[in-house]
C-alpha positions as CSV (number, residue, x, y, z in Angstrom):
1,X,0.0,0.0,0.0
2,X,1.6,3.4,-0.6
3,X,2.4,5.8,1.9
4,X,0.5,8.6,2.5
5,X,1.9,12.0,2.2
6,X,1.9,14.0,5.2
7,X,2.5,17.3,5.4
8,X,4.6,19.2,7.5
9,X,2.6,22.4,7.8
10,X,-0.6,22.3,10.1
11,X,-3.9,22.7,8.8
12,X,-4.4,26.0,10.4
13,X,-0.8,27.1,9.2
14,X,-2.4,26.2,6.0
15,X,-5.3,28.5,6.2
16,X,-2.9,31.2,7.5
17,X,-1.2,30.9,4.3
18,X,-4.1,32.0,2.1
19,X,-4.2,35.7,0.8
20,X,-6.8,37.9,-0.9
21,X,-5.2,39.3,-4.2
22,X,-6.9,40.5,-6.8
23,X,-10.2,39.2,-5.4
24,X,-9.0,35.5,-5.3
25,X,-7.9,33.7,-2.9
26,X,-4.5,32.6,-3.3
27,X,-0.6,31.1,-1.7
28,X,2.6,32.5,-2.5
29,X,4.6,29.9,-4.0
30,X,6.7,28.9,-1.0
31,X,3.7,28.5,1.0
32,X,2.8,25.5,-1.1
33,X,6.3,24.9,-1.6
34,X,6.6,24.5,2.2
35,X,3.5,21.9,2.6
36,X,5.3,19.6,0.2
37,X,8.6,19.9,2.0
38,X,10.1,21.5,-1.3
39,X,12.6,24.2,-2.7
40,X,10.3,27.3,-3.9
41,X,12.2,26.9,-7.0
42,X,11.8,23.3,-7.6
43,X,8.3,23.5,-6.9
44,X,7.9,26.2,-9.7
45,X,9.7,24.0,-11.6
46,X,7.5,21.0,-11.0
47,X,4.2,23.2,-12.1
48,X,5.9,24.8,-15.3
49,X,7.0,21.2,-16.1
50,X,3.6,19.8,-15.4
51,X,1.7,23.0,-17.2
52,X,-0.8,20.5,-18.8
53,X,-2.2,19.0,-15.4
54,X,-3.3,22.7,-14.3
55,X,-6.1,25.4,-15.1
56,X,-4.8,27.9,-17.4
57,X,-5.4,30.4,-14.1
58,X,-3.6,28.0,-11.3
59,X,-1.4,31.0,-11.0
60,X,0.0,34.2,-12.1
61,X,2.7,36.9,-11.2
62,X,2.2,39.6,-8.9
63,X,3.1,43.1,-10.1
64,X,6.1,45.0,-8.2
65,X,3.1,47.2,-6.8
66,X,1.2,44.3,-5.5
67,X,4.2,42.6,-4.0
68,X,5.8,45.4,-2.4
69,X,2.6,46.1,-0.9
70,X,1.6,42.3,0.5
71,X,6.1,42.4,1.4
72,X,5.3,45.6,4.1
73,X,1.4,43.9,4.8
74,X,3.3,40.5,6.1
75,X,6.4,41.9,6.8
76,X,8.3,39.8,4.2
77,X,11.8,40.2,4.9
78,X,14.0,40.3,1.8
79,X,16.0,37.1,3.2
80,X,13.2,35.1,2.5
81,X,12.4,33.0,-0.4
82,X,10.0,35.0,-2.4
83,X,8.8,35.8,-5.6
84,X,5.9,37.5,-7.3
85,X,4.3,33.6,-8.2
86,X,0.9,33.5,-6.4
87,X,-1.2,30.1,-7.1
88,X,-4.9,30.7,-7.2
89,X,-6.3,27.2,-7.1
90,X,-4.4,24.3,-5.1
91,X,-6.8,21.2,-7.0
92,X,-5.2,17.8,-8.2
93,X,-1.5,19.3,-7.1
94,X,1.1,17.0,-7.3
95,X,4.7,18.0,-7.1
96,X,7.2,15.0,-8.1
């Protein structure tokens, strides 16, 4: 029988992790990145690799405005993995 995933992230650090943007509600990319126990970068790696499996609207690139506006509303430190990738719908994600 295989394994089930388990995620390191609680359920409520989960729900923490969803934003507003736009008027949908979305994750910056290492928040998903962190539930799987990945690398930002690999797991945007994964989705552009995987394009197919995803709605064309699964996600989309903040402008500088918008991130430097959710960066001083969370207090993003520049240190952090970031980038302007926001995912707007989490269905039928697999990262391998």
């Amino acid at each position: 029988m295989p394994k089930k995933f388990e995620s390191p992230v609680s359920v409520e650090q989960i729900d923490r992790m969803v934003r507003t943007i736009r008027g949908v509600r979305v994750m910056l990319d290492p928040d998903p990145a962190k539930i799987y126990g990945v690398a930002t970068f690999r797991f945007n790696e994964a989705i552009k690799r995987n394009r197919h499996r995803f709605p064309t609207d699964f996600m989309f690139q903040l402008s500088r405005a918008e991130f430097d506006s959710l960066r001083s509303q969370i207090a993003m430190s520049k240190s952090e993995q970031s980038s302007q990738i926001v995912m707007s719908s989490l269905t039928n994600l697999e990262v391998n």
